[in-house]
VOGU-3710 file (C-alpha; in Angstrom, 3 decimals, decimal comma):
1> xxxxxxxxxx> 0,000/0,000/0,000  1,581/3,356/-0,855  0,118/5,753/1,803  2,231/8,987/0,424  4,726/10,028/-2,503  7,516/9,096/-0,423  6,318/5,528/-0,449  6,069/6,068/-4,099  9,277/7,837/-5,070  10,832/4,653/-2,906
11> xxxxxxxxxx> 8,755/1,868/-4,937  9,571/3,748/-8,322  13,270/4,087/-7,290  13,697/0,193/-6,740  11,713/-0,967/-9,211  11,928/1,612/-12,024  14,800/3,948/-11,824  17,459/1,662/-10,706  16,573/-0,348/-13,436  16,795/2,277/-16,125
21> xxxxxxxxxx> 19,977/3,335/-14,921  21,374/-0,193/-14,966  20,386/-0,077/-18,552  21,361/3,261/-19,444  25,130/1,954/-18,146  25,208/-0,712/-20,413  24,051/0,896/-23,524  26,802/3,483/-22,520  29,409/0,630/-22,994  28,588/0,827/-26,814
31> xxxxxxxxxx> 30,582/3,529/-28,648  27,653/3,738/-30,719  24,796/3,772/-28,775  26,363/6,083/-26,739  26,692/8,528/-29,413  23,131/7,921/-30,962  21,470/8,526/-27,579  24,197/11,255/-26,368  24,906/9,487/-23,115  27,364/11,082/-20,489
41> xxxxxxxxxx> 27,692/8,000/-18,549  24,439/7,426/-16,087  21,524/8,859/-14,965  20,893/10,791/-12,030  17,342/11,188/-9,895  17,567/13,716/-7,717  15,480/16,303/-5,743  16,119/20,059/-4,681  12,902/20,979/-2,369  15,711/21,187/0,064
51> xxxxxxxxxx> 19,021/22,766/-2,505  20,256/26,426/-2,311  17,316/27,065/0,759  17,408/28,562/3,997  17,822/25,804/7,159  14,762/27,015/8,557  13,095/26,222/5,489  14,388/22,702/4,482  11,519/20,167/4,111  12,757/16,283/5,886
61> xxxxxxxxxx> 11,081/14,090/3,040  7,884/13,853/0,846  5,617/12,786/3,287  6,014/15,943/5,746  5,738/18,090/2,632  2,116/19,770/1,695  1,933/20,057/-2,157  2,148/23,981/-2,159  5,400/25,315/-0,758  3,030/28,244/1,344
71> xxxxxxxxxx> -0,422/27,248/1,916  -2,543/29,489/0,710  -5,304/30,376/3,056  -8,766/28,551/2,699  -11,072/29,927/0,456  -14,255/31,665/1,194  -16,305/29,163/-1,092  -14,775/26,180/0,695  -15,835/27,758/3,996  -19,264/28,371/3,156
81> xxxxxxxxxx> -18,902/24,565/2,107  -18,205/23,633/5,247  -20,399/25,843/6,673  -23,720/25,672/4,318  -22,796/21,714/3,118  -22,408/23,492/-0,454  -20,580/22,297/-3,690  -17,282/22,709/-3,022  -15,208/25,556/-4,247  -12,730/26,209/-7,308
91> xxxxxxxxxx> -9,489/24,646/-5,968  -7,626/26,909/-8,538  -8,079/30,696/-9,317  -5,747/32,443/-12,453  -4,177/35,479/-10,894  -5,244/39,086/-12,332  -1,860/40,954/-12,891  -2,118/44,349/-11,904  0,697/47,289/-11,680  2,131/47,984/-8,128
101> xxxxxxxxxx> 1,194/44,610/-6,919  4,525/42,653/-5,326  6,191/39,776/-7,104  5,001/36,583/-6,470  7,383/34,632/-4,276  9,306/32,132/-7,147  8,272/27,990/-7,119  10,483/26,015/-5,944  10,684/22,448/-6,760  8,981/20,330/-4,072
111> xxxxxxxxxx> 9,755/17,428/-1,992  7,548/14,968/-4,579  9,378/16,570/-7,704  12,457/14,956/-9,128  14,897/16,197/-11,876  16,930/13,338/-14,028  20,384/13,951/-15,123  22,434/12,941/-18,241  25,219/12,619/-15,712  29,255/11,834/-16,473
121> xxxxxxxxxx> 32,640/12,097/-14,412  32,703/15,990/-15,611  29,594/17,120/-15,539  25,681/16,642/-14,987  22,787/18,153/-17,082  19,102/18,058/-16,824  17,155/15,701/-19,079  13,498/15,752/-17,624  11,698/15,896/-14,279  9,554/13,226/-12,787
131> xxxxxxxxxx> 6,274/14,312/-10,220  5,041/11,691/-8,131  1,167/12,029/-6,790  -0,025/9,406/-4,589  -2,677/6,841/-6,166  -5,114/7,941/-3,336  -5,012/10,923/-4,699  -5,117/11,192/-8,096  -6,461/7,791/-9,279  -6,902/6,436/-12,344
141> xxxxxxxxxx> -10,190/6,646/-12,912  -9,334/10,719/-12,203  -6,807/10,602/-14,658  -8,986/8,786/-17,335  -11,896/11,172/-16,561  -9,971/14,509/-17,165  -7,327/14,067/-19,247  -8,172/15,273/-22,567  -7,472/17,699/-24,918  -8,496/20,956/-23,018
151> xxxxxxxxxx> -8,106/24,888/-23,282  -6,898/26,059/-19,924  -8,513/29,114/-19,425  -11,886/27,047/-19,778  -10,923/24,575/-17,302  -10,356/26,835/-14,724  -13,427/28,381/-14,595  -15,818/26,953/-11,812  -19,736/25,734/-13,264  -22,392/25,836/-10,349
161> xxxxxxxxxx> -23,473/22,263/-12,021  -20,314/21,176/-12,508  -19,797/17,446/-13,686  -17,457/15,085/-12,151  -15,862/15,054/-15,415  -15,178/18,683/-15,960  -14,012/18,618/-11,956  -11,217/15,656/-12,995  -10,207/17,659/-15,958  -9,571/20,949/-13,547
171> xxxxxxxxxx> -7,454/18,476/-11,152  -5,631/16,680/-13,703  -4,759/20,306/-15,394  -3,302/21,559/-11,845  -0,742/18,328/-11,592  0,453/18,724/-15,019  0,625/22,417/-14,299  2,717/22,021/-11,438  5,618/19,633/-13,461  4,788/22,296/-16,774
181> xxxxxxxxxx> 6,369/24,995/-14,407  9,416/23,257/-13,279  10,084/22,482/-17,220  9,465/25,862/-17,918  12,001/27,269/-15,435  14,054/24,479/-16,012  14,275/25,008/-19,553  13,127/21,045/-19,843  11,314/19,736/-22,848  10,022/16,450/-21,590
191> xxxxxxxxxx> 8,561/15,597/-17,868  5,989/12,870/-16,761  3,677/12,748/-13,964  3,508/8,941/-12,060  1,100/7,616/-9,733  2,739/4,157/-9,864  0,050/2,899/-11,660  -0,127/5,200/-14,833  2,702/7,525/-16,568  1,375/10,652/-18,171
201> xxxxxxxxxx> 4,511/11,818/-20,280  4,581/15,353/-21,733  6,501/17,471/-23,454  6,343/21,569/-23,787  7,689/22,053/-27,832  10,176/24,334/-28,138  8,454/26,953/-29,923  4,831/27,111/-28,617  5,120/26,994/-24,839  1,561/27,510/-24,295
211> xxxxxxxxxx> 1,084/24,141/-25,366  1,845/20,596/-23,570  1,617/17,122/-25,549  0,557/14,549/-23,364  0,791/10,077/-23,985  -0,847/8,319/-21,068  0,379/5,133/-19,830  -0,898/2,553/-17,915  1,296/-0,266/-17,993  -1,344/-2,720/-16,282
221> xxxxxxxxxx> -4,057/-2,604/-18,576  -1,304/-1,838/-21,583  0,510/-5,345/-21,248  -2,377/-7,304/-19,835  -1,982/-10,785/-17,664  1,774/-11,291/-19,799  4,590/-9,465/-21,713  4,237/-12,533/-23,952  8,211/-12,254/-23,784  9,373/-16,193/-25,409
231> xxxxxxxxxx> 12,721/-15,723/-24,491  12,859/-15,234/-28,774  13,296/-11,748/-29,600  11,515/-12,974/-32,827  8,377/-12,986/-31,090  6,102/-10,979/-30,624  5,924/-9,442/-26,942  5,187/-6,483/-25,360  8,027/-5,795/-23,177  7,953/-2,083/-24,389
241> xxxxxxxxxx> 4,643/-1,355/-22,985  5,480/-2,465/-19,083  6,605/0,263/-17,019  9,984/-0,424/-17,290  9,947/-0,643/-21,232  7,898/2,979/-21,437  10,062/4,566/-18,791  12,942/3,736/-20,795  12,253/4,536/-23,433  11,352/8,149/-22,396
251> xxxxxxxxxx> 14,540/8,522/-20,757  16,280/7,793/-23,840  14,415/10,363/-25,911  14,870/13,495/-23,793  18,488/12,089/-22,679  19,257/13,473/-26,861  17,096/16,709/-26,240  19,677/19,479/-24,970  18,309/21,844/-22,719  16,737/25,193/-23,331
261> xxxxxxxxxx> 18,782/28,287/-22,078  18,420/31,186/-19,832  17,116/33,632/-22,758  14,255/30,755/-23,423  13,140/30,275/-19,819  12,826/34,373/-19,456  10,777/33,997/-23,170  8,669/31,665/-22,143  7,560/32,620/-18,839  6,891/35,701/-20,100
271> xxxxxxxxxx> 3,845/34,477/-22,207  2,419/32,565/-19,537  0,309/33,691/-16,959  0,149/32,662/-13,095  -2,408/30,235/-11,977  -2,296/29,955/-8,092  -3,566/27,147/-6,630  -5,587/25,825/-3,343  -4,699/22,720/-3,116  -6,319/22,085/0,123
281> xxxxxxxxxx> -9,733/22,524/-1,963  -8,351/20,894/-4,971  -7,826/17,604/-3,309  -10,996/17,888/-1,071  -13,089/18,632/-4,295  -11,744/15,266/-5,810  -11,824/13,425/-3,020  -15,847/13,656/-2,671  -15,783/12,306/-6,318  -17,328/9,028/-7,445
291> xxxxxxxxxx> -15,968/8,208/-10,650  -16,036/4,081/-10,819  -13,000/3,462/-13,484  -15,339/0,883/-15,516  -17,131/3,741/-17,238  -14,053/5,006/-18,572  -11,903/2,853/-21,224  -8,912/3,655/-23,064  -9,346/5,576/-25,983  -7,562/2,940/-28,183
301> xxxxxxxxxx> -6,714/-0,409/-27,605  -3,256/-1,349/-27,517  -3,811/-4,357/-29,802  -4,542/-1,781/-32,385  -0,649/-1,060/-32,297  1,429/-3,194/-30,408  1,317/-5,693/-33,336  5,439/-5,734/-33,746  7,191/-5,319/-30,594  10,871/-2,865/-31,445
311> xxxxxxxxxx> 12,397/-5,655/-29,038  12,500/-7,920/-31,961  15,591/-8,233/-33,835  15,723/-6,153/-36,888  16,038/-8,725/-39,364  12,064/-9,556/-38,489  11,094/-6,109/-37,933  9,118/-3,898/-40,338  9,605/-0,696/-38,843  12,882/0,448/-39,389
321> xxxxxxxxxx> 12,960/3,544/-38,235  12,013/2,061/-34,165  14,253/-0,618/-34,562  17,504/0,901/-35,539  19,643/3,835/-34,060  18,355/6,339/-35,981  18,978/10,037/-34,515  16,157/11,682/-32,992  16,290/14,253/-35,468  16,726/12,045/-38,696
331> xxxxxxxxxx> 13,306/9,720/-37,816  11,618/13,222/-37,136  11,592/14,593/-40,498  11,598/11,186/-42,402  7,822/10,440/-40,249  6,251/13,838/-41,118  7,456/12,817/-44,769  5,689/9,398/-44,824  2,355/10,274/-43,346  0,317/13,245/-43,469
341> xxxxxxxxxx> -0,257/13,525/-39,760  3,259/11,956/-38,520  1,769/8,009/-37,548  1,875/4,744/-38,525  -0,423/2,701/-37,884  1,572/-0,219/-36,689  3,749/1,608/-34,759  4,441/0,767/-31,209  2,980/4,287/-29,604  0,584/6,190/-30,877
351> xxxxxxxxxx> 0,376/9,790/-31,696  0,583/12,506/-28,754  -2,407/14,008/-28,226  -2,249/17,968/-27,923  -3,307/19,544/-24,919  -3,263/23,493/-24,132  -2,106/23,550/-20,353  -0,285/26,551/-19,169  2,721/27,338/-16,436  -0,050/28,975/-14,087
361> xxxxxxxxxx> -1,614/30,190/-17,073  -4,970/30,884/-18,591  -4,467/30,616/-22,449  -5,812/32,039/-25,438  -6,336/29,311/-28,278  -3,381/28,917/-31,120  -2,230/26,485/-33,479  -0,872/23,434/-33,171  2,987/23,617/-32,135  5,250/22,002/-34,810
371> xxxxxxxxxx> 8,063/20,149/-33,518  11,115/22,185/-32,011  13,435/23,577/-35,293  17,050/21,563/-35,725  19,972/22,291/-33,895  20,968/23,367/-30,411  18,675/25,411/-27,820  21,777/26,409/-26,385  25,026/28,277/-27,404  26,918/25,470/-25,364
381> xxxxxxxxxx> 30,434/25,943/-23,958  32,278/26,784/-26,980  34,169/29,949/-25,867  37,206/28,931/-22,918  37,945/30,864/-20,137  40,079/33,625/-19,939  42,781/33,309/-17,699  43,628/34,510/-14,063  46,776/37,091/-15,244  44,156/38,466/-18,164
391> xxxxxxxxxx> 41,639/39,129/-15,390  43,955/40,406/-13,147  45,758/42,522/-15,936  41,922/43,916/-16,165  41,588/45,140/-12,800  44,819/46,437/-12,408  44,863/47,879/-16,448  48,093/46,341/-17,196  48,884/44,886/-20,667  46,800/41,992/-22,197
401> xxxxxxxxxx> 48,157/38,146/-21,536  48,691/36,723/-24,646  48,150/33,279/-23,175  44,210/34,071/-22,725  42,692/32,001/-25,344  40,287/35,029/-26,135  43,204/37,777/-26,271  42,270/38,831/-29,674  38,705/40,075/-28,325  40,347/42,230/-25,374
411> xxxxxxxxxx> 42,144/44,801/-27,527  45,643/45,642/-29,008  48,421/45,553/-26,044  46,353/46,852/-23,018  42,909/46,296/-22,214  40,509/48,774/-23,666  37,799/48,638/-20,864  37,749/48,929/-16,959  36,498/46,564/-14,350  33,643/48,771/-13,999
421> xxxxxxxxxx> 32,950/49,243/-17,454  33,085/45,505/-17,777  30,257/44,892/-14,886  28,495/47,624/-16,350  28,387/46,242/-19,720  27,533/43,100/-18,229  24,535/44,344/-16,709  23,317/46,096/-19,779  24,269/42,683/-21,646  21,982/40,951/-19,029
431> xxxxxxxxxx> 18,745/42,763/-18,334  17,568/43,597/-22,277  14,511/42,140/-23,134  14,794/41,015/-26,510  11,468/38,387/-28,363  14,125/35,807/-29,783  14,216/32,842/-27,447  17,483/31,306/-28,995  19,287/34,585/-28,182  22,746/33,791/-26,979
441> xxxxxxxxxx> 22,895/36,163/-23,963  26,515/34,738/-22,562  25,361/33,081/-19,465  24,684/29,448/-19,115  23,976/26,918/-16,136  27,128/24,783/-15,254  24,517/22,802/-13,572  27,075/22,991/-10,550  25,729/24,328/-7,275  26,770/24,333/-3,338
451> xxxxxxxxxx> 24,868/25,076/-0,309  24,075/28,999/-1,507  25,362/29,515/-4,711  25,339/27,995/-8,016  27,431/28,291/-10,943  27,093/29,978/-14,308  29,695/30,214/-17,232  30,043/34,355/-18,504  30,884/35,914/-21,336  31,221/39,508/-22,003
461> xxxxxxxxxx> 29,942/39,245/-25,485  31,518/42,320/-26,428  34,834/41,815/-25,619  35,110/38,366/-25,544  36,003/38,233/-21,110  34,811/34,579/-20,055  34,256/34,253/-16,264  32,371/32,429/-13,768  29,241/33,645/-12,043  28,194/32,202/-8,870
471> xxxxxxxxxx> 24,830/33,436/-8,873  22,634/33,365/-5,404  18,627/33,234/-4,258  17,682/36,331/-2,457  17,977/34,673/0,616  21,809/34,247/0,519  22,753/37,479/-1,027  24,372/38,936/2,054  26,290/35,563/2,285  27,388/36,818/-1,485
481> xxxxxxxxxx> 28,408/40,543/-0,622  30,398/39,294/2,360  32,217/36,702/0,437  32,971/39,219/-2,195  34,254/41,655/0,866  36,383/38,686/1,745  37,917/38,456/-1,603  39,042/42,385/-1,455  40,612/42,163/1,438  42,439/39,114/-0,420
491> xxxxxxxxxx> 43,294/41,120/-3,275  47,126/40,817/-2,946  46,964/37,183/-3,435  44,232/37,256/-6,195  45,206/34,948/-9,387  48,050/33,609/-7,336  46,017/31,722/-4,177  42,400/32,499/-4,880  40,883/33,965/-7,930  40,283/37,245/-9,137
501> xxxxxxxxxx> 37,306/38,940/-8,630  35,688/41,253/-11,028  33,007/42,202/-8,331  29,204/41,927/-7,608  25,862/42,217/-9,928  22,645/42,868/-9,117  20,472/41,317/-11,695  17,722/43,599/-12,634  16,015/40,736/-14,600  16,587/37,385/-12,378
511> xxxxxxxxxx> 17,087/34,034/-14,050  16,143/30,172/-13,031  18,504/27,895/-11,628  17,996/24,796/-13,683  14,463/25,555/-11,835  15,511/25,070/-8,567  15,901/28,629/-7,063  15,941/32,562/-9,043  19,085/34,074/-9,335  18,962/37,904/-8,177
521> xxxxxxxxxx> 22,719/38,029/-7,429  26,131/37,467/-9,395  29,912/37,281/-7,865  31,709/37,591/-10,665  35,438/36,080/-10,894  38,131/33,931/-12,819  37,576/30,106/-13,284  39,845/28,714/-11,223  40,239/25,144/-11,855  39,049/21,743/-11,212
531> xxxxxxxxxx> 38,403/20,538/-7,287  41,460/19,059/-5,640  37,956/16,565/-4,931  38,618/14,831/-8,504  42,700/14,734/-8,750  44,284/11,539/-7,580  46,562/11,404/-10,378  49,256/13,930/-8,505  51,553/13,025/-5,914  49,480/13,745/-2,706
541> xxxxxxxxxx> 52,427/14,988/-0,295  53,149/17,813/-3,092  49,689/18,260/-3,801  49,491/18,575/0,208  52,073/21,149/0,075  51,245/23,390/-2,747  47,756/23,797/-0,792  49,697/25,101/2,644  51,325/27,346/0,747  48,173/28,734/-0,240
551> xxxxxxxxxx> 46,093/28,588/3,027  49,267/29,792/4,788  49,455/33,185/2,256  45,341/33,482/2,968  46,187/33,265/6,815  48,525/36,041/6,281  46,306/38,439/5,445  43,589/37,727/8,457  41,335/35,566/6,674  40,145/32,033/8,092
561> xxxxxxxxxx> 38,573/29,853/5,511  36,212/28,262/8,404  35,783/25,265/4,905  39,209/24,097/3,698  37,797/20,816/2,145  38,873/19,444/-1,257  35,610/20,607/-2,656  36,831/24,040/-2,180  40,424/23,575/-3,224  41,115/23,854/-6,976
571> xxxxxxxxxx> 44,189/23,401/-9,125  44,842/26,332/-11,814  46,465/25,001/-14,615  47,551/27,934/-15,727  49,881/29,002/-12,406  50,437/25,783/-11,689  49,324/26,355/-7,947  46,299/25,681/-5,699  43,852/27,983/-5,166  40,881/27,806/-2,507
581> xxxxxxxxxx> 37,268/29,268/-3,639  33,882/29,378/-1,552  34,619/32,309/1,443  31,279/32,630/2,071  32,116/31,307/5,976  35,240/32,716/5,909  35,998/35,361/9,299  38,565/37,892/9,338  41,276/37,294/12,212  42,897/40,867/12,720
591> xxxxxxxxxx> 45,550/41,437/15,089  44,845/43,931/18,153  46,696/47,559/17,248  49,774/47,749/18,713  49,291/50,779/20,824  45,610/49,673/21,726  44,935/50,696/25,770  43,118/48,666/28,172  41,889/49,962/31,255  43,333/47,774/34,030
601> xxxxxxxxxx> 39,314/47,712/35,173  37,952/45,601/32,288  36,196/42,796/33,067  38,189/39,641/32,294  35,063/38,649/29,981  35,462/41,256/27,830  38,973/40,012/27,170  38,342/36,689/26,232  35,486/37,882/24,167  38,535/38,777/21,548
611> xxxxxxxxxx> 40,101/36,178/21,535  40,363/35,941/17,637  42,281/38,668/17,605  44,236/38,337/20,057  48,405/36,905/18,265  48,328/33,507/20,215  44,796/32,876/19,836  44,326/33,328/16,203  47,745/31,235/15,452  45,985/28,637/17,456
621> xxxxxxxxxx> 42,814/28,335/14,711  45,080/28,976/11,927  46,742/25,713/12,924  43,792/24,126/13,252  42,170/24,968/9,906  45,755/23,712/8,539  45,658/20,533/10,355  41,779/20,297/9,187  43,318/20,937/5,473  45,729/18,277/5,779
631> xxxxx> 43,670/15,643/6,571  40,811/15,851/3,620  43,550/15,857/1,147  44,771/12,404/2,218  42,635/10,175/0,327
//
């Protein structure tokens, strides 16, 4: 009995998602398959209800979580429901936008909302999310009952005689909704919603993101009393229907989708409205539902198309195009070329149905979207980064290094612009608001984040300066200006021991997080290196040594790291030397003046309340944070 979506997200993980990573391994093995299906190595299922979040905030697990991060208060119609034994209330109202109103608080993803990776030794990026809902909640008979093709701003709009039918469709709208918006700020193009016993996968095309495709699965009633599996992969079976097979084969689709960048996710969730949701009253309104799951059939029978199974070897198949490793983008165009509306009839799946849901959003009718144009969303990580002596010869306005791999943008001989000509530009580079959703605006998610700050890759478009932004929430943004204070009063070691920094932005047009938290902040400064975290193929004494000489020249200027772990110990190729990053804990240890007085009367107390800066005393912690240093670097 699953009781709550942590019991799901636990059955799912051991029976589904373990699998389809095991699987995802093996086809890695291949050269070829790994290529076809653009594999980095594994998959990844994680959740970030609790990433880049206050402590007070953090959620434990699923099953302490509501489904709204703030609860809205109750409505007045469900009150007078209570009250008068009425119908109950809309569970959902769209939001009227007016001027001078305050910003809406930004979603965060919640403890039943998952985000896959396309995950290798270097790097991690985000394929699709996953939403559990219990199967108390939203059963199947719900899900049969409402989803359909629907307008949105239809749906939301509560009927006095209301039929179950119309009340499933407004329920089933709200949990696609809620997966739509993390896609949306995401920049995702595929998701699915699971109740453990039926998949709804969608997808949000790339150029109409007013409009969500939806394929419903239900693996029980799909495959029936057996797969029919022979141990012959001439037979037919229908392996690719259980959950497993569907599952799979999802992941391997939006594994070869790349994801959308910052530009798109500010494009897009600027045409979509808000649509804020009870769901106290959405889940009592279903809840009172009778909706027997005997009225409701599937709209097709599977026999109708699970004929040929793609399991079978491709001698005996007749569908090609399933059944060998053609690209995504190839069997795209060569489909809408062989039939008029993109299906065969003997294919293993049948064609997505459109359906207009919104990110919040009430929407006005359009088209049909057409499938997202050929090549990348994203500008990728073509440009490298410039080098610490070109950033420091920046700040300081010396001559140009001619080892920065993007010299030739900086100028002839000496840099042409300022540091604060370069943040201003920056900022100007940052907040335009421009229609095109593939505009390259030179800042990109390294999908890298700690406990306040995540990562971004820069570019000064203009002049061709590559940097690293660690962007923060609101909530950590003094944690940001006091790390950057840290830095400047480590400016005589900067591109030696720690990196240079360029300084602070303000974004006045925040960006999503890989939709996990809004960026309002930017500490801009020099990529450093790789984490001493991922090196084991230097000699660890030396390696040991190089990073005392650096802690021991950051201890000379007052600073204590308070974090010395390999995580936040790099190695600069281009010096040659370890650097340490991440002084957002760091505390200043300043010796006492020289000719400070102190009246024989103090209070002992108020002695030993200095003790950091006090010479014994704060050679006492140094020690300690270099004994600390020592001993994560012995692996």
């Amino acid at each position: 009995m699953l009781s709550s979506e942590l019991d799901l997200g636990y059955f799912e993980r051991l029976t589904i998602e373990s699998r389809v990573a095991e699987v995802i391994e093996q086809l890695y093995a291949s050269p070829q398959l790994r290529q076809v299906f653009r594999l980095n190595g594994n998959v990844a299922f994680e959740n970030h209800a609790n990433t880049l979040t206050d402590k007070s905030n953090i959620v434990a697990d699923m099953g302490s979580l509501s489904l709204a991060q703030e609860q809205p208060r109750r409505s007045g119609r469900l009150t007078a429901k209570q009250s008068h034994k009425s119908r109950l209330p809309l569970p959902a109202q769209p939001v009227v936008k007016h001027q001078g109103l305050a910003p809406q608080k930004p979603s965060r993803p919640r403890a039943d909302q998952f985000c896959v990776y396309n995950k290798g030794p270097e790097e991690k990026v985000p394929a699709f999310i996953v939403e559990y809902k219990a199967p108390h909640k939203l059963t199947l008979a719900h899900i049969k009952a409402g989803l359909r093709e629907m307008e949105l701003d239809q749906v939301v709009r509560y009927q006095e005689a209301e039929k179950p039918e119309e009340t499933c469709q407004r329920v089933v709208a709200a949990v696609i909704t809620q997966a739509f918006s993390y896609m949306i700020n995401g920049g995702m193009e595929y998701g699915y919603v699971c109740t453990g016993e039926a998949f709804i996968f969608i997808r949000v095309p790339h150029d109409d993101p007013s409009t969500v495709y939806y394929y419903l699965s239900v693996p029980r009633e799909d495959v029936g009393d057996t797969t029919g599996w022979t141990g012959n992969p001439s037979d037919d079976n229908r392996l690719h229907l259980t959950a497993l097979g569907q599952v799979l084969a999802f992941t391997l689709r939006a594994l070869q989708t790349p994801q959308r960048g910052i530009q798109w996710q500010n494009w897009a969730a600027n045409k979509l409205d808000r649509w804020e949701m009870v769901y106290d009253d959405l889940w009592a309104e279903i809840s009172v539902l009778d909706v027997p799951s005997s009225v409701f059939k599937s709209p097709q029978s599977r026999s109708k198309y699970c004929r040929v199974s793609p399991v079978k070897t491709r001698s005996k198949s007749t569908i090609a195009g399933f059944s060998s490793c053609t690209p995504l983008e190839a069997r795209s165009s060569s489909e809408s070329d062989d039939s008029p509306d993109g299906s065969d009839p003997n294919t293993p799946s049948r064609q997505p149905q459109a359906s207009r849901f919104a990110d919040s959003s009430a929407l006005s009718p359009s088209s049909a979207a057409t499938m997202p144009r050929d090549g990348s969303y994203s500008k990728g990580k073509s440009r490298q980064y410039c080098t610490q002596r070109c950033l420091l010869g920046l700040v300081t306005r010396e001559t140009l290094d001619q080892k920065c791999p993007n010299v030739l943008d900086h100028g002839v001989g000496r840099h042409t612009i300022s540091q604060a000509t370069l943040i201003r530009l920056l900022d100007r580079q940052l907040s335009r608001h421009d229609p095109r959703p593939d505009l390259d605006i030179g800042c990109e998610s390294l999908h890298i984040h700690g406990t306040r700050g995540a990562l971004f890759k820069v570019t000064l478009l203009s002049h061709g300066y590559t940097f690293v932004g660690k962007g923060a929430p609101i909530e950590f943004v003094e944690h940001a200006q006091h790390e950057e204070c840290v830095y400047s009063r480590l400016r005589p070691i900067q591109g030696v021991h720690v990196p240079v920094l360029l300084g602070g932005l303000a974004l006045r047009q925040p960006f999503s997080y890989d939709g996990i938290a809004e960026i309002v902040h930017l500490m801009l400064m020099g990529y450093a290196g790789g984490t001493l975290a991922k090196r084991h193929g230097i000699d660890q004494n030396w390696l040991i040594q190089q990073a005392e000489i650096s802690l021991h020249a950051i201890h000379g200027l007052g600073v204590l790291h308070n974090d010395p772990i390999p995580g936040n110990t790099v190695w600069n190729e281009d010096s040659g030397r370890v650097m340490y990053i991440d002084f957002e804990r760091a505390q200043f240890q300043d010796r006492r003046a020289p000719l400070e007085s102190m009246s024989p009367n103090q209070k002992r107390k108020q002695a030993t309340q200095s003790w950091g800066k006090t010479p014994n005393k704060r050679s006492s912690c140094f020690d300690r944070e270099t004994r600390r240093m020592r001993q994560a670097l012995r692996w």
